[in-house]
N, C-alpha and C positions, 0 to 999 in steps of 0.2 A: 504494500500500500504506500501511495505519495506521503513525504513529510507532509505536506498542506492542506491534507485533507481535515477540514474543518466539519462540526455537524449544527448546525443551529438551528434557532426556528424558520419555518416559512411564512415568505409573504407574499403580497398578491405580485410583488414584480421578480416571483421567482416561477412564475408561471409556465411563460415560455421554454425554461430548462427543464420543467417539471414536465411539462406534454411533451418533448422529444424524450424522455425515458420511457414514459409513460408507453408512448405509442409503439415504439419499438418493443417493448416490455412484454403486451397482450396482447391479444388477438380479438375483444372488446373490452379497447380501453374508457377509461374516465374520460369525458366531455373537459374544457379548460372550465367551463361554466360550472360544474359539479364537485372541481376543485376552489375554485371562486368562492363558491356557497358555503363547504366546508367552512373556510379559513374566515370567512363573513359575518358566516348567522350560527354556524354550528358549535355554541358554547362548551359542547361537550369534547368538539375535538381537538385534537394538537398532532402536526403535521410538522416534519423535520427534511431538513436537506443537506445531503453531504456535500461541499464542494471541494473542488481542487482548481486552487485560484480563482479564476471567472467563471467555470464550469460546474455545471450542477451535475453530479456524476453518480446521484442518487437520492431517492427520498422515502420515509418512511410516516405513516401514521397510523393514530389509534384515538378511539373512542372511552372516555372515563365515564363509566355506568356504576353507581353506587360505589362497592368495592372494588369492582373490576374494571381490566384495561381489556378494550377488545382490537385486536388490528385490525385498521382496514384494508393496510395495502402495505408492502415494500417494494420495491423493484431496485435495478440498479444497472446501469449504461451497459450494454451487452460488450461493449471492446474494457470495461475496468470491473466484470467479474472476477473470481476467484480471488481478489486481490483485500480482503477484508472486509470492505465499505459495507457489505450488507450486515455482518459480525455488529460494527461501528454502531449504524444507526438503531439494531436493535437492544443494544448492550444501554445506548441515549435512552431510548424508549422506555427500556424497562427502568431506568433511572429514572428519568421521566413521570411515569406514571406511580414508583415509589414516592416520589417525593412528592408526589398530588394525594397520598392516602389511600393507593389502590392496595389492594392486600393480594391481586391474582392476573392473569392475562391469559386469553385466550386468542384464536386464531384460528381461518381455513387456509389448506395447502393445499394444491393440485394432486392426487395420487401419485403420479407421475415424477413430480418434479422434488427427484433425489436430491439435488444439491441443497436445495434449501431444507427439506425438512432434516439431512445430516446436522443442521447447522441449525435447527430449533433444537433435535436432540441435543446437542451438545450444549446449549442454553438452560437446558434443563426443563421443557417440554415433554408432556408426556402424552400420548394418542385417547382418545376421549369418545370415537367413534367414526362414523361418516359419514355425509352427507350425499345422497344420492341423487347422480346429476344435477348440481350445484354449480356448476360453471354452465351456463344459457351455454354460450356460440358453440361448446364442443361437446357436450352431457355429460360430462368428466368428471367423475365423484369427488371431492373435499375430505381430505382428512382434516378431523374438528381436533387441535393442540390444547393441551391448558397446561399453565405453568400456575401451580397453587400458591408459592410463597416467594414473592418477590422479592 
């Protein structure tokens, strides 16, 4: 991972870097408008962005529902994978959402998609069940993560 990678909060003029991950990232991604709103009206959420210098080279958010933190989403620039930043932003997150009073965090994963859930387990995530056809554009079941003590 770059010395410079930074992770702080988002704003709305982190937009633009945030839809070039974004897009690349899924296969139906977030609207800029549905992250706008988030960051806007949505009291409950807090949304974070890795950069390296001018570049926004990843971002992460979650919802604080009582005790709990829920993700909504991670991603991270398909050319600066393997390289920590998604470790980063969720290592912030769960810092994050401790430091707001959450006592737990949950999350859906693609079935599929090894790398990341390697990298929930190793956060200390544990499988919780699964959501059946859970991803609309492909029917791809969710494995549902909880991590109990933050």
């Amino acid at each position: 991972m770059s010395a410079e990678i930074i992770v702080r909060a988002m704003t709305p003029d982190d937009l633009d870097g945030v839809m070039a991950v974004e897009q690349e990232s899924f296969p139906a991604p977030w609207s800029r408008s549905a992250f706008a709103e988030e960051l806007e009206k949505n009291r409950l959420a807090r949304y974070l962005v890795a950069i390296d210098g001018e570049t926004i080279v990843g971002y992460a958010g979650t919802w604080l529902v009582i005790n709990e933190a829920h993700v909504t989403n991670v991603a991270v620039h398909a050319g600066r994978r393997h390289e920590g930043i998604g470790r980063l932003l969720m290592e912030t997150l769960m810092k994050l959402a401790r430091d707001e009073g959450m006592e737990s965090m949950t999350l859906e994963v693609r079935v599929s998609n090894e790398p990341a859930k390697a990298l929930y387990q190793q956060l200390g995530f544990v499988s919780a069940g699964i959501r059946k056809n859970y991803y609309s554009e492909t029917k791809e079941d969710a494995l549902i993560l909880w991590r109990e003590k933050l």
